[in-house]
C-alpha positions as CSV (number, residue, x, y, z in Angstrom):
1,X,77.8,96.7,106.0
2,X,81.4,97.7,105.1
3,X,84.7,96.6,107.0
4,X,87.6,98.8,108.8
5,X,90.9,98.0,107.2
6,X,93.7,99.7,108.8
7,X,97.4,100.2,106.1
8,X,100.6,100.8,108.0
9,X,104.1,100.9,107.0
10,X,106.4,99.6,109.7
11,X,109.3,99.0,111.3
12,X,110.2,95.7,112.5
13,X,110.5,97.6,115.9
14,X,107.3,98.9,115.5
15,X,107.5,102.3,114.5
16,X,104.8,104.0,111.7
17,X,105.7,107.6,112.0
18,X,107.1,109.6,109.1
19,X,108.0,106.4,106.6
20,X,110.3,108.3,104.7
21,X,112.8,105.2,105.5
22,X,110.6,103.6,103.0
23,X,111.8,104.9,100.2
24,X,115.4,103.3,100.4
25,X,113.3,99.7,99.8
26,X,111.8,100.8,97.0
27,X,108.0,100.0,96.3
28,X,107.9,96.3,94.6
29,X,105.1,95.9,92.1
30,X,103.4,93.1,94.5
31,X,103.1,95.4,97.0
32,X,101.0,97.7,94.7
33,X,98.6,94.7,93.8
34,X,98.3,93.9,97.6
35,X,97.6,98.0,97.9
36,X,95.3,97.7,95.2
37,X,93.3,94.8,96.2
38,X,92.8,96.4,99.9
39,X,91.6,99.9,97.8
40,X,89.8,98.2,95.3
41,X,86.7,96.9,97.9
42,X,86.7,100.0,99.4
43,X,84.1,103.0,99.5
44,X,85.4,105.0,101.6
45,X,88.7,106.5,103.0
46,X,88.9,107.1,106.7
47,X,91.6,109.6,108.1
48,X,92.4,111.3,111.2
49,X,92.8,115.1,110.8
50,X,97.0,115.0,110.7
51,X,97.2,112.2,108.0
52,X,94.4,114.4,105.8
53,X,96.4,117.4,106.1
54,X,99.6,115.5,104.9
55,X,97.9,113.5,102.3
56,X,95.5,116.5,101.0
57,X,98.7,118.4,99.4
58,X,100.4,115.3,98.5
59,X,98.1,113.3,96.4
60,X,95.5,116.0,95.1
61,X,97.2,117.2,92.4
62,X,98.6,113.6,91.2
63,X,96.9,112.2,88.0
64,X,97.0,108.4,87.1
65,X,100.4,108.6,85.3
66,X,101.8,110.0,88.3
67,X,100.7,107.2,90.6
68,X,97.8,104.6,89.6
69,X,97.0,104.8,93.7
70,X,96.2,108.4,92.4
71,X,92.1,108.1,91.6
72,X,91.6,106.3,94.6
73,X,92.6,109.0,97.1
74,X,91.0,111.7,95.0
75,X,87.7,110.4,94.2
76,X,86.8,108.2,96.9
77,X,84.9,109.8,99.4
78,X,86.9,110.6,102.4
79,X,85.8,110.9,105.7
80,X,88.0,112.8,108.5
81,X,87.9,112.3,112.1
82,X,88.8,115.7,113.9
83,X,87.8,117.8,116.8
84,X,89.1,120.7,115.0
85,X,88.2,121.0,111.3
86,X,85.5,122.5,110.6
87,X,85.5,122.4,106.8
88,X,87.5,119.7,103.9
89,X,89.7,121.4,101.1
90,X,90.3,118.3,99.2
91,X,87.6,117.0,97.0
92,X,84.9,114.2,98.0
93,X,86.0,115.3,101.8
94,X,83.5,115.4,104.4
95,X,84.6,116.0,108.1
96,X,82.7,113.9,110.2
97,X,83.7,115.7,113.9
98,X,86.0,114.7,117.0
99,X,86.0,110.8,117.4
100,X,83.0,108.8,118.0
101,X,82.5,105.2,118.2
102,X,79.0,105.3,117.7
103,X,79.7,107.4,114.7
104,X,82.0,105.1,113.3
105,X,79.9,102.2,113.7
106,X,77.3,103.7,112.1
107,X,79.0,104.7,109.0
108,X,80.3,101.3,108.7
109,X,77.0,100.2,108.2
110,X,75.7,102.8,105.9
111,X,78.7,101.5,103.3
112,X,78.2,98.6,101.5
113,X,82.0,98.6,100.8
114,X,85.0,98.7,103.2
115,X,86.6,101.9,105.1
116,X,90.0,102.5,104.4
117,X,92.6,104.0,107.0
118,X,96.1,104.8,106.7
119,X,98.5,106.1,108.8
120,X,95.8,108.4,111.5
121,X,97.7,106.5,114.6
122,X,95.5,108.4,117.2
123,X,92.2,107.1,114.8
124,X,93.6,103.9,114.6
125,X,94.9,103.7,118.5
126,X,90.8,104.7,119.3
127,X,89.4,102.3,116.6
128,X,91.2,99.4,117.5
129,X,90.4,99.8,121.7
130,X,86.8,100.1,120.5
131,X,86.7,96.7,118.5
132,X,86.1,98.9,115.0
133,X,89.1,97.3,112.9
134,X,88.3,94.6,110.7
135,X,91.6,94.0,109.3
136,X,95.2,95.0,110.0
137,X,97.2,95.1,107.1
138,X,101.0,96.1,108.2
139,X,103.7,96.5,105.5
140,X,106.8,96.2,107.7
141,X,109.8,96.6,106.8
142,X,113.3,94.7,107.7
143,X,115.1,97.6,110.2
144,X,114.9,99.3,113.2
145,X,114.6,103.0,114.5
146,X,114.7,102.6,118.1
147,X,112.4,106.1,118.7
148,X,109.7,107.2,117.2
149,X,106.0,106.8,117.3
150,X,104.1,103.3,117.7
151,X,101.4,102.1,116.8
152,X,100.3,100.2,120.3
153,X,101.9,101.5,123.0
154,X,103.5,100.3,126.0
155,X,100.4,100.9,128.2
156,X,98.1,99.2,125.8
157,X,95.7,96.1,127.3
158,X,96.9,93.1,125.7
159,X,94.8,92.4,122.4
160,X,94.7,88.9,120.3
161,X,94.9,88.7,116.3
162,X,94.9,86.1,113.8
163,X,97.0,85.9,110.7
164,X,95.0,86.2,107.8
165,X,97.8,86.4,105.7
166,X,101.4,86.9,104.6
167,X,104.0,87.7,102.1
168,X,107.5,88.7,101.8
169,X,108.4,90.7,99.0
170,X,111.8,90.7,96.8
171,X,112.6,94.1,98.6
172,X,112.5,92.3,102.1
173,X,109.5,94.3,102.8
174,X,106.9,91.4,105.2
175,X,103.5,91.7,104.4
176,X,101.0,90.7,107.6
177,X,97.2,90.9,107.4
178,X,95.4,90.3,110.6
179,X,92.3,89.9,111.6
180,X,91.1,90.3,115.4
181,X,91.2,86.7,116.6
182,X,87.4,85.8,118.2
């Protein structure tokens, strides 16, 4: 049985939406191997239907030499959570219908390797009430934005998580992995 692990990009204030503010850090090489280790034990790719749509045009057409992240996200099976899609245009895409926990569950345990989520806030907001994340790996980054979209939200039940592990890299950028705590 294969593992959830949710990727994030962050703000110290906690907002994930639209990380363009990334790019003024730069990507430091470490971060790629910690990427790369999280991708590397994975089978499957797990997306709401927003993050597909933006990832879809921005990573199908990249080779190796334009990104080594590039084979992952375009032969790895992806599987997209939406109420609304009806059909995938990116390869190895199969839409899997409007969220289900039951669903979920049960494709976890048809994998033998992990289930990898990125951005998909709603996806991730449902999984993690439901008890489905295995591992919360947040990338977050040394400002603030004051507005913008959160991962938890204010009116969110209190939830506990253990450190797993962390790393600062020489662009400032934290690395946290949790785990939920038992």
């Amino acid at each position: 049985m294969g593992e959830i692990h949710v990727h994030e990009f962050m703000t110290i204030d906690g907002v994930v939406e639209a990380p363009a503010w990334t790019f003024e850090y730069g990507f430091d090489p470490k971060m790629g191997e910690t990427l790369a280790a999280l991708t590397g034990r994975s089978e499957g790719i797990l997306l709401g239907r927003v993050t597909y749509e933006m990832f879809e045009p921005a990573w199908s057409n990249r080779t190796v030499e334009d990104d080594p992240g590039a084979p992952f996200f375009n032969d790895t099976m992806k599987y997209v959570v939406s109420a609304t899609l009806t059909e995938g245009t990116w390869r190895n895409s199969e839409i899997v219908g409007p969220y289900d926990a039951g669903g979920i569950r049960e494709l976890k345990q048809r994998l033998d390797g992990d289930l990898y989520v990125s951005g998909s806030v709603t996806l991730v907001r449902a999984l993690l009430a439901d008890g489905l994340v295995d591992g919360l790996h947040l990338f977050v980054y040394p400002l603030t934005l004051g507005a913008g979209l959160r991962l938890f939200r204010e009116d969110d039940p209190p939830r506990k998580f253990a450190l797993a592990a962390s790393e600062t890299y020489d662009n400032g950028v934290e690395y946290r992995n949790y785990r939920p705590a038992l």
